[in-house]
C-alpha positions in Angstrom: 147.4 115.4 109.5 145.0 116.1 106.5 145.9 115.6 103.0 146.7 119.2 102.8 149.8 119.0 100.5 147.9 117.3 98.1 145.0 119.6 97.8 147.4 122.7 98.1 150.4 122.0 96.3 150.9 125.9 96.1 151.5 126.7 99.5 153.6 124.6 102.3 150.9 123.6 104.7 151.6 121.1 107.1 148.8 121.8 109.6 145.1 123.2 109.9 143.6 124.6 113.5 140.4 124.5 114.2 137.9 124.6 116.9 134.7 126.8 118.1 135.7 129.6 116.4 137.3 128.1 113.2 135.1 125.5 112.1 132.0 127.1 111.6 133.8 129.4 108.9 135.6 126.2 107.5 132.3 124.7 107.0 131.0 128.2 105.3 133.9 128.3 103.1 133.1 124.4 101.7 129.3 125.1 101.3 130.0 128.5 99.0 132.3 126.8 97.0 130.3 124.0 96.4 127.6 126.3 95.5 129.9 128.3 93.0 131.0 125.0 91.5 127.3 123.5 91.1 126.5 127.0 89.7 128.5 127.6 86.7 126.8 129.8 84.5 126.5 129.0 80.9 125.2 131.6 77.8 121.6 131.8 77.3 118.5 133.3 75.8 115.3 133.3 77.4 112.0 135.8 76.1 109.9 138.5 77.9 107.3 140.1 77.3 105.8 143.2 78.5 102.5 143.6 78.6 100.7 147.1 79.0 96.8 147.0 82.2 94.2 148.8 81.2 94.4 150.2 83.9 98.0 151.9 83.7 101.6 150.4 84.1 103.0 147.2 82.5 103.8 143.9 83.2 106.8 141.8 83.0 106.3 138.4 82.1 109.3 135.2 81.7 109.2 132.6 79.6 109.6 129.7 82.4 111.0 127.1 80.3 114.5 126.3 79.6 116.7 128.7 78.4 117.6 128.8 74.1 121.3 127.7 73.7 121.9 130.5 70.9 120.5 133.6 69.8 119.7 132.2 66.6 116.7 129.0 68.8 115.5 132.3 70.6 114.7 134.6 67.5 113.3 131.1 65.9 111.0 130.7 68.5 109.9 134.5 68.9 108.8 134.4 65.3 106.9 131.5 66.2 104.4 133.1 68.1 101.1 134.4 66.2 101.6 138.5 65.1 97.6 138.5 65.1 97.3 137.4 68.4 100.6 139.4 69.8 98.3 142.2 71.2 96.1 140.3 73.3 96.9 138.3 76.7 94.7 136.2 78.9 94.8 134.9 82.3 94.8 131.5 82.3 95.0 130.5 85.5 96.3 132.0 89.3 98.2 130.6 92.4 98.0 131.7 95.1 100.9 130.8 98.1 100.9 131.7 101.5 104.3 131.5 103.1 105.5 132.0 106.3 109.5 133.1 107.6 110.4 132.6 110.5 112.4 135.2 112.9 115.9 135.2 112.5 118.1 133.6 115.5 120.5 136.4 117.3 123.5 137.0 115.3 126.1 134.2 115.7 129.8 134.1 113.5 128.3 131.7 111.2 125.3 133.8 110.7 127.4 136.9 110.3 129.6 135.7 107.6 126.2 134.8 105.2 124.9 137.7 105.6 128.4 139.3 104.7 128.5 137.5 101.3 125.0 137.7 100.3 124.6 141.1 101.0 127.9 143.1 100.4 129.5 140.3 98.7 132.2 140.0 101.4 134.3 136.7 101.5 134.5 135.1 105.3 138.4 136.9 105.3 137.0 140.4 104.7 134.2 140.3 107.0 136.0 139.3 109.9 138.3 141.7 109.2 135.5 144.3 109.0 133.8 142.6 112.0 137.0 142.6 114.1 137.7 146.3 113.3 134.0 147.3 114.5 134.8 144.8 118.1 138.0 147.0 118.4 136.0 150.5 117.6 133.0 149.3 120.3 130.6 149.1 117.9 129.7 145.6 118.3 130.0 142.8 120.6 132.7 140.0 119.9 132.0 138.2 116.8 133.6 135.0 117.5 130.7 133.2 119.0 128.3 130.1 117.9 126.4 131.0 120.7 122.6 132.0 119.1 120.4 132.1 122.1 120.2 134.9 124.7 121.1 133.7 127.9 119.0 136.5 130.2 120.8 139.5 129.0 118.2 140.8 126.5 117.2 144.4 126.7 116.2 146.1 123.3 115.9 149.2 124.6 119.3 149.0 125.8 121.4 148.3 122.7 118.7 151.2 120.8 120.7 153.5 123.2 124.2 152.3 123.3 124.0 153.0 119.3 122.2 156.0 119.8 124.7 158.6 121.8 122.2 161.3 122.6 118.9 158.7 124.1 118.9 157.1 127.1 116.9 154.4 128.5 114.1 156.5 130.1 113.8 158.9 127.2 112.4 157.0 124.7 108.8 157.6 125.3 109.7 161.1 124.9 110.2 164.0 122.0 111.5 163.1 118.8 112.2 159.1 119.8 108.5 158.3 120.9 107.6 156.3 118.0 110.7 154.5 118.1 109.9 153.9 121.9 106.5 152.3 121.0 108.0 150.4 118.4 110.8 148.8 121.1 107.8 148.0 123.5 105.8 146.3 120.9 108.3 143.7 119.8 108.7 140.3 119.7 111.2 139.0 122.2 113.9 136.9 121.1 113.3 133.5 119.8 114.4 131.0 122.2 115.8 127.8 120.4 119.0 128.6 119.8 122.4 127.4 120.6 124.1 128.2 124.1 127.7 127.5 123.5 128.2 129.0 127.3 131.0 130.9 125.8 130.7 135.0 124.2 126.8 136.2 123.7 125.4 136.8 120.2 126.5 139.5 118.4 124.8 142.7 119.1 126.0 146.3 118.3 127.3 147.8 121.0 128.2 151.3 120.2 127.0 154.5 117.5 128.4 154.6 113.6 130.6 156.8 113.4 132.1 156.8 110.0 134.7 154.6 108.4 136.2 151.6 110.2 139.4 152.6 109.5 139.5 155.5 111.1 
């Protein structure tokens, strides 16, 4: 039995599940909140400037080093800086970075639950909650899975139309839905070194948006 009690005096827990499904999330849950405890945010001044091209528009530029514990260091150093020379900017020097980002794995719980909190701002509760709701509604495939690899089953075209009531397979290269035709024949296919759990698929959505969850 883990050292529950000790951890949670609050609450009378005397055992924790887990398993596929449960510690993927477990896992999440520890990595965000060591995030938000190595992330406390302090008070801090920083300057910008913004700079006006010849040609039109402005610029935007940070001060890069650290940030001025009171208000008081950053006025200090603002009246630092040379009035005669405050209307003229030069371009030192320029980096240049090439980067490259890889395609995205299909949709797996983990997965789901990231993009949950860094895009809505959705805690792993609330967006299995949503997620389950949309599974029950047919809008998406069951969202319990660590499985990230397509095992066969993939068919773009396929899901397009299954959230799409009024296309069907054969009518994309036709009417109003020929440029998103061309666009599902020139895609990449899946990538291909995921994780087959050999249990549920990877999420995919399954079924048209039709309002509010709830409803």
């Amino acid at each position: 039995m883990l050292p529950l009690q000790k951890l949670l005096p609050d609450y009378d827990v005397k055992v924790i599940s887990f398993g596929p499904c449960q510690t993927p999330t477990l896992a999440l849950c520890v990595e965000q909140h060591e995030k938000v405890l190595l992330s406390q945010r302090t008070a801090g001044y920083t300057l910008q400037s913004e700079i006006e091209l010849p040609g039109g528009g402005t610029l935007l530029i940070d001060y890069t080093g650290e940030p001025f514990a009171t208000h008081g260091e950053a006025m200090d150093a603002l009246c630092r800086l040379d009035p005669n020379q405050a209307r003229i900017a030069s371009i030192s020097q320029v980096d240049v970075y090439k980067g490259v980002t890889a395609r995205p794995l299909p949709l797996n719980t983990v997965g789901l639950l990231k993009l949950a909190s860094a895009h809505l701002g959705l805690s792993p509760t609330e967006a299995m909650e949503v997620a389950q709701r949309a599974y029950l509604n047919g809008r998406i495939s069951y969202p319990r899975t660590e499985t990230t690899l397509y095992n066969g089953d993939w068919n773009l075209k396929a899901m397009a139309s299954a959230v799409v009531r009024d296309v069907e397979v054969a009518d994309w290269s036709e009417g109003k839905w020929m440029g998103v035709g061309q666009m599902l024949e020139s895609s990449h296919p899946p990538r291909e070194d995921g994780i087959n759990a050999l249990e549920h698929r990877p999420i995919v959505p399954t079924g048209p948006n039709l309002g509010r969850l709830d409803t």
